[in-house]
N, C-alpha and C positions, 0 to 999 in steps of 0.2 A: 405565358402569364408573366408579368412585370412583376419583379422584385420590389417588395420594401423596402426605400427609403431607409440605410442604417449608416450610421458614424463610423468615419473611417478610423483605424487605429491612430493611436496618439502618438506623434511623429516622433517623442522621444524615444520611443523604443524603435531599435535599429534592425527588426525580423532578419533582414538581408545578413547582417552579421552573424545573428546567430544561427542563423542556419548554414555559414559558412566550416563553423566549427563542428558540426555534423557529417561525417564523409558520406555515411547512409541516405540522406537528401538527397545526395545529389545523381542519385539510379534514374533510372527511366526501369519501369515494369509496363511488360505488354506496349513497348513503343510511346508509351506515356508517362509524364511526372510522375513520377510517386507523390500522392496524398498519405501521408501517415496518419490514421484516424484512431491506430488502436493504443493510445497510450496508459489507458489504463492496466491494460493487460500486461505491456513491455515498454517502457522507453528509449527512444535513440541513444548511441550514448558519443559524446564529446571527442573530437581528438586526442583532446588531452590525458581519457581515461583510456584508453587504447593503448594511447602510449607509456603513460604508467605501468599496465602490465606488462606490455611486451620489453620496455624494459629493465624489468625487474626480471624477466626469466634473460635475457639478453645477458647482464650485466652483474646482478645481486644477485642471484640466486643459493639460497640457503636454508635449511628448515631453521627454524627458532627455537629459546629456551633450551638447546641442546646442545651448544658447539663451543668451544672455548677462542674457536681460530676468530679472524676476526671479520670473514664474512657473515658467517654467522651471526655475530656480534652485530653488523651493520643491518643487517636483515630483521635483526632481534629490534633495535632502536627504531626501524622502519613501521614496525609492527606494531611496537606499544604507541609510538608517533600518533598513529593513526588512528589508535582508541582513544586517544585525549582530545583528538581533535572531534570526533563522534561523540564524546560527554561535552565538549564546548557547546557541538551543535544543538544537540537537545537541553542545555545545559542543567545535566546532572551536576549534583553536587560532588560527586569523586569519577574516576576512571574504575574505580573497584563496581560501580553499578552497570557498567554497559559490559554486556556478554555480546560474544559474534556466535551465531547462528547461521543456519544455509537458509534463514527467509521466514518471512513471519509466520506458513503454516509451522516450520519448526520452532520458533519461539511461541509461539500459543499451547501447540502441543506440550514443550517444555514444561511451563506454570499450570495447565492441567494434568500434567505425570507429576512433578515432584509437588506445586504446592496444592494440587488438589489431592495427592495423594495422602499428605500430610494432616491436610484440612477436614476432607469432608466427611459426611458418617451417614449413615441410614438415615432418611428421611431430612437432610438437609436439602436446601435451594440452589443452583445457578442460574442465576438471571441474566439471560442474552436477552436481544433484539431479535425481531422479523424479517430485517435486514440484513445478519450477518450473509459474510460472505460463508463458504462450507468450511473451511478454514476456521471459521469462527465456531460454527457449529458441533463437526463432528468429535473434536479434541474432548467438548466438556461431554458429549453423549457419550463417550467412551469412559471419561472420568467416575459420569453418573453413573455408567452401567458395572464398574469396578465399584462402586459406595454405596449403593444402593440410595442416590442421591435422586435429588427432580432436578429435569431441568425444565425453567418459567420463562416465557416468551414474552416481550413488550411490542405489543401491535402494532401497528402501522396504518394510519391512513391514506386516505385516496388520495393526497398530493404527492404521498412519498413519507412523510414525516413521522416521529417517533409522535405515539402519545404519552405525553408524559402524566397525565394524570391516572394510567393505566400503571405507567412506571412504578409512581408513589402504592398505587393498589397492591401491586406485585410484589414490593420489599414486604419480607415477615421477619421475623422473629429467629427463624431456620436459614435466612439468605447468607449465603456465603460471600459472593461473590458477584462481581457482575463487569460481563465483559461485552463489550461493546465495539461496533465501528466507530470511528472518528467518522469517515465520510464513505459515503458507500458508492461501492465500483459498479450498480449498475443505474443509479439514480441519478448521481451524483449531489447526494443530499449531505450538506454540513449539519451533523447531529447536533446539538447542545449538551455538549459532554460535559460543561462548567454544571451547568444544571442539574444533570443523573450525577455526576462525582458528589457535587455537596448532598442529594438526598443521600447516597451510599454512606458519605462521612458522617452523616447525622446519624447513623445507624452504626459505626463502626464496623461498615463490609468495606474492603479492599476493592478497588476497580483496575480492568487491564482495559488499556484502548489501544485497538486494532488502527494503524494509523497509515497503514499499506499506501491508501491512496489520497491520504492528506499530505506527506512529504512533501511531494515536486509541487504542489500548488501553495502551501501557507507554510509558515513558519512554526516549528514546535518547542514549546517551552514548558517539559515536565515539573515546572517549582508552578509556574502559575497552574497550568491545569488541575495539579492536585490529583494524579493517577496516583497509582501503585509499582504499577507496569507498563512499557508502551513499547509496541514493539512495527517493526519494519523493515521493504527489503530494499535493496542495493537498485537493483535491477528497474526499481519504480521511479528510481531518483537519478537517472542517467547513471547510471553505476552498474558494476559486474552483476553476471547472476550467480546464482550459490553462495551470495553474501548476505547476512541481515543483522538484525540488532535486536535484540532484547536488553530494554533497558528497567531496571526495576531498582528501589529502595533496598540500599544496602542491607537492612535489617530483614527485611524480609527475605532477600538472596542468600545473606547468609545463614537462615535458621531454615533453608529448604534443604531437602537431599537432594545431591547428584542427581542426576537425568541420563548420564551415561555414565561407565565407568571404562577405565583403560591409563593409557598414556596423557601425560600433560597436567591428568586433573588429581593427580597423587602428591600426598605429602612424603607417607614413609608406606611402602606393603612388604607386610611379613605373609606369611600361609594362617598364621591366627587372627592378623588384622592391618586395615587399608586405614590410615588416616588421609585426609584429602588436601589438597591446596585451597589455599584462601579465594578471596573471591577474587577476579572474576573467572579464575582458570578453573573453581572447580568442575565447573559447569562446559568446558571445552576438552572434554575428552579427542585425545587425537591429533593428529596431525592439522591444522584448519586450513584454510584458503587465504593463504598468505598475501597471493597477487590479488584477488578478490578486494580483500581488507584496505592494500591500497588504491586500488583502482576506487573505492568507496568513497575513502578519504579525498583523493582528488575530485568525484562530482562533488562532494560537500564544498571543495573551495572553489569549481567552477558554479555551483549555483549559487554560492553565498557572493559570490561576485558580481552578478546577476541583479540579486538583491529583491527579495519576495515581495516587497512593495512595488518593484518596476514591472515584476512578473505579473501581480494577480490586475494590474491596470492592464494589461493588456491584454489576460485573458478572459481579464470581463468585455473586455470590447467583444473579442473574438464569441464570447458564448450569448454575445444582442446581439453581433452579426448572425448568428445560426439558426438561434430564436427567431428572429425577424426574418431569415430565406425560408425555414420550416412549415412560417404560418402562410407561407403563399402556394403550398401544397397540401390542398384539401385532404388528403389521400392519405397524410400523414398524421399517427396520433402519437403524440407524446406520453408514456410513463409516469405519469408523476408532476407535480409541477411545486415544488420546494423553494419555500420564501428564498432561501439561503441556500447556494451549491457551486458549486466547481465545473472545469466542462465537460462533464457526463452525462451521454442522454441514453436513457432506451428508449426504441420507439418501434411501431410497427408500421407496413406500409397495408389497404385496404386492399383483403384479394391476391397479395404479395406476399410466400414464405419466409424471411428471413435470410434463412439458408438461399433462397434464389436471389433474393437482393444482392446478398452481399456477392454471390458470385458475378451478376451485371456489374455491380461496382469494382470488383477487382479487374474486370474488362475495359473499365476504364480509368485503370491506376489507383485507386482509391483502394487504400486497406482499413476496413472496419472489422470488427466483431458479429459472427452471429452466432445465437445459440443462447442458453439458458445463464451464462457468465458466473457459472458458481454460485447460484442464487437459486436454486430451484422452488426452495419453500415462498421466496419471493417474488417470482413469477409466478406461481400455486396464487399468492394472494392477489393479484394483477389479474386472473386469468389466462395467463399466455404461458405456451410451452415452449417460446422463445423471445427476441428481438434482435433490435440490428444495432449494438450498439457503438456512437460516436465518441472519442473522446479523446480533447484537447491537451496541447502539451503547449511552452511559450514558445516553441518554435514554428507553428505552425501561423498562417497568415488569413487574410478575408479571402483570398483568394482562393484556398483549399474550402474555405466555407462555403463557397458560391458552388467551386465543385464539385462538392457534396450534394447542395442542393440541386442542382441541374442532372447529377448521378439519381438523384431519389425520384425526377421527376421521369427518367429514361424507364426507372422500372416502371412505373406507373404506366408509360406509355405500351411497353414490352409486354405486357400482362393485361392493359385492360384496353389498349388500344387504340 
């Protein structure tokens, strides 16, 4: 079957380059290019953040906040470096608001231990979505089942999308909270979080957005969005894994309790009483991921160099190139179909597990996602106990979109003949 008719990327963006700075591109799996399709799940990461870590254990190497010598020292200036440059990105209003974290299931879990701990009482609300990832999920149902709290679900319709007039129904009188995806990892649906923030605000509930898989594709600016909390991992943004950010309102970081206690996040401990460090150490108990922290800092200046406006033209190209090879495979249904998204799709093939797909596809170099992607209530609502999911990173080109589609057309062939 002949391909759709779709526009070729926009010549100013230079794919060949960037994917020069990838060493991981450039494998062959199973005698074949590598397609990199799973980037929501992990993203490649840069030369330059490789090199950052390796050398810093090469070269600096030192724990922090502990040493007088003066590697330490240098290691210590590295460290906080690289939290100022993480409050520029989101641009917080202090360095005192961005905490590091091993990843956003642990900063979600964090503001549901310490400030749901603080917050919630019998018979109060948290108001998620139908699309949290579990991540999103499980933190506040633990919260609830410590408070004897509800938690309230915002629906989701058949294209994928929040209903937000279910939203407005859902806030009471009891809501506490309300935490939310920014863009969800298996739709790839841009929530309107401007919209759920101001009904929250109107009501004086606090909001956290889940922003895992908005990072690498748009630009975030916590003073416009008007959260509470926003948090995010390393590893989504071309950066190390075991790094993330919780970033929240000094005010309310500061009036939560600790989430760990130990090393780092002390002011004075006697045996009759622990006073804590300010913000934002009180909250990093321990030793943290110091090469992480920079390796972080550096994908932040390799993709702000990049520049999110050259990124998302090109990976709008790339998600009507995909759109457009998809629909020339009958065989093929789409998940969702979201006015507004990023390049995430789930889909199924007619007749074709998933789990079998994806394995044809990695037989011919293509690495996708299959399975339920942390979303299970959301496949519940779908109908499906899986899919196969694609998804786009700026390095990727038309040409892994083609072979994708000519991969999805092979299962079809494999399976129905």
């Amino acid at each position: 079957m002949k391909p759709a008719r779709v526009p070729p990327v926009a010549a100013a963006w230079d794919v060949s380059r960037v994917r020069a700075d990838f060493p991981m591109l450039g494998r062959s799996m199973r005698g074949r290019p590598l397609v990199y399709l799973d980037n929501a799940n992990s993203t490649q990461k840069p030369r330059s953040v490789i090199e950052t870590e390796s050398r810093f254990y090469r070269e600096q190497y030192a724990n922090i906040h502990r040493g007088v010598y003066l590697l330490s020292q240098e290691a210590t200036v590295a460290y906080d470096h690289a939290r100022a440059r993480v409050a520029r990105f989101v641009n917080a209003r202090s360095d005192r608001e961005v905490v590091f974290v091993r990843g956003t299931t642990e900063a979600i879990n964090l503001v549901a231990s310490s400030w749901g701990g603080a917050h919630l009482s019998p018979g109060d609300d948290v108001l998620i979505s139908a699309m949290e990832h579990h991540s999103g999920i499980v933190p506040w149902q633990l919260a609830c089942e410590a408070k004897g709290a509800n938690l309230r679900v915002i629906p989701v319709d058949d294209d994928g999308e929040l209903i937000l007039e279910e939203a407005e129904r859902l806030f009471t009188p009891r809501t506490r909270i309300l935490s939310v995806i920014h863009v969800s990892n298996a739709l790839g649906t841009v929530n309107p979080v401007k919209e759920l923030v101001s009904m929250a605000r109107a009501r004086g509930v606090p909001v956290l957005l889940d922003g895992a898989q908005t990072i690498s594709h748009r630009a975030v600016d916590v003073q416009d969005l008007g959260c509470d909390f926003y948090v995010f991992s390393g590893h989504k943004l071309f950066g190390p894994t075991g790094i993330g950010v919780l970033w929240g309102r000094e005010e309310l970081l500061d009036a939560m309790p600790p989430y760990q206690g130990g090393g780092n996040m002390i002011e004075l401990v006697t045996f009759e009483k622990t006073t804590y460090a300010p913000l934002p150490f009180k909250f990093e108990a321990g030793t943290t991921n110091i090469a992480g922290t920079l390796g972080l800092a550096t994908a932040i200046d390799y993709v702000a160099g990049l520049g999110y406006d050259a990124i998302a033209a090109h990976e709008q190209e790339l998600v009507d190139r995909l759109l457009a090879g998809l629909s020339t495979v009958p065989e093929v249904r789409l998940i969702g179909k979201p006015k507004e998204r990023v390049g995430v799709f789930s889909l199924t093939i007619d007749g074709v597990h998933p789990h079998d797909a994806g394995t044809i596809l990695d037989l011919e170099g293509i690495a996708v996602r299959a399975g339920h992607h942390c979303v299970q209530p959301l496949m519940a609502r779908f109908g499906v106990p899986a899919t196969i999911r694609v998804s786009l990173a700026f390095y990727n080109t038309t040409e892994e979109c083609d072979a994708l589609v000519a991969g999805l057309r092979k299962c079809v062939e494999v399976f129905r003949g």
